[in-house]
N, C-alpha and C positions, 0 to 999 in steps of 0.2 A: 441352469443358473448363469452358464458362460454368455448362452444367446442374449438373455435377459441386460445384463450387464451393456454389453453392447449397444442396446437398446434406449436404454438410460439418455436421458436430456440432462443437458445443466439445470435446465426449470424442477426439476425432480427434487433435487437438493437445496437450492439456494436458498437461501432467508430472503424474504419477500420486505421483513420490517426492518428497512434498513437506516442506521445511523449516520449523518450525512455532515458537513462539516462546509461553508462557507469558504470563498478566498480569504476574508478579513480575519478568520477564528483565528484566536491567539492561542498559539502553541501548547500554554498550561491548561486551557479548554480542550485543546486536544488530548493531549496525558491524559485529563483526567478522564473524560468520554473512554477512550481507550482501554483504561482501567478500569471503570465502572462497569463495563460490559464486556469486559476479559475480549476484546476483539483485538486485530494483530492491524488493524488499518483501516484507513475511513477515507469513502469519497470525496473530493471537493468538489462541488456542484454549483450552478449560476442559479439564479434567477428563475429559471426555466427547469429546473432538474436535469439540464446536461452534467455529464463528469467530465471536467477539466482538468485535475489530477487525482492522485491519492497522496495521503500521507500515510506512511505503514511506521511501524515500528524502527524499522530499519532506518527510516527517514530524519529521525526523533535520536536514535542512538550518531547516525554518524554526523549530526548537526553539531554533537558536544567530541566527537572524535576527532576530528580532522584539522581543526583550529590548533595553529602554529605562532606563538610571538614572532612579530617580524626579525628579521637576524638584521646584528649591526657590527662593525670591524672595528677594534679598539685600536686607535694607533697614535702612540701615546696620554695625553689626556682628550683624544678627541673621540666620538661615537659618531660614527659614519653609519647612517643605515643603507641596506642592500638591497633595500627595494623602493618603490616611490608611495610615498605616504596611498596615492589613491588605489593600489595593490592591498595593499594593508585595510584597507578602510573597506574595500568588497567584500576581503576573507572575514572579516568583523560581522559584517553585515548579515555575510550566511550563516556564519556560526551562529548570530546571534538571534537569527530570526526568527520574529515574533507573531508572524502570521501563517494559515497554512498556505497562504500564496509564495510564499517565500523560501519555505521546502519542501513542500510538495512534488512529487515525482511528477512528469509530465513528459509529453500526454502519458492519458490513460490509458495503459491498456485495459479492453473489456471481449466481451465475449457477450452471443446472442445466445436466449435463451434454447431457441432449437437447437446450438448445438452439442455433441454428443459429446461425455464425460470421459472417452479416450482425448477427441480434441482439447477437451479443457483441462485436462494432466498434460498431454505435452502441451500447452501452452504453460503452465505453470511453471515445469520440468525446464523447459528450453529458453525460456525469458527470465527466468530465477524470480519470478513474481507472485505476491500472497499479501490482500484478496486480490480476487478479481470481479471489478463491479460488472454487474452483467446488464445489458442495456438494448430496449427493441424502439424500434423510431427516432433512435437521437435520445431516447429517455434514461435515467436509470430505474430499472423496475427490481432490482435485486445485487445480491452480491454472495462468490462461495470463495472459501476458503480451503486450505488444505484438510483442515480437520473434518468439513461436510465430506469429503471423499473417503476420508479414515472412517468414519460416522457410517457414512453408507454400506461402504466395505462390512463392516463389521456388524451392520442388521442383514447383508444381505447371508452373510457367513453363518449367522445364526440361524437363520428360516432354512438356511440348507442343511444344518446338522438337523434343526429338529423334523426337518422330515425325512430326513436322509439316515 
């Protein structure tokens, strides 16, 4: 079973039908894709089905995390602000961003279908990264996640007790 594992391809696992997301897609297109299909992250793809980023879940949570009212100094009846309005007006922007061009991780990282399911754990493990779209020729032709590995793990676990 040990060898076998080894052996193993990303192609083995990955989901072939994959849901893909535009630069222009509007963020609540995103959620909601996201959620319909219980997936943790979506491609963004040109024209051409290259992937130019993703947006994962992660991307969607720290969009509404990290946005700070600008700070201002009260000194007497005056309001000094402490940053220059166009400071203010970028972090707006990101927070507020309504496309997935606009929080999308980028680049993407991706991985080739030949390769082997120890390399696409420590890529996962050492990049902190989930999915990962997986891509031959400049294409996207698939995409695996943490749980296709859990998934796997766990059929191959089982075909080894039941004949073990």
């Amino acid at each position: 079973m040990e060898e076998t594992l080894q052996q193993r391809r990303v192609s083995d696992l990955m989901t072939t039908e994959v849901i893909t997301v535009g630069p222009e897609t509007r963020v609540g297109e995103i959620a909601r894709l996201m959620s319909q299909h219980d997936v943790s992250g979506l491609p963004v793809v040109d024209a051409d089905n290259r992937v130019i980023g993703v947006v994962t879940e992660l991307d969607l949570i720290v969009r509404n995390a990290h946005f700070k009212l600008p700070s201002f100094l009260f000194i007497f009846d005056n309001m000094i602000p402490l940053e220059l309005p166009g400071h203010y007006q970028e972090r707006l922007e990101k927070a507020m961003g309504t496309t997935a061009r606009e929080i999308m991780s980028e680049p993407a990282v991706t991985i080739a279908p030949e390769a082997t399911i120890e390399a696409l754990a420590d890529l996962m493990v050492n990049r902190r990264i989930n999915p990962v779209p997986v891509v031959a020729q400049g294409r996207l032709v698939g995409i695996v996640s943490r749980s296709d590995i859990i998934r796997h793990m766990a059929e191959d676990l089982s075909e080894g007790n039941a004949t073990g």
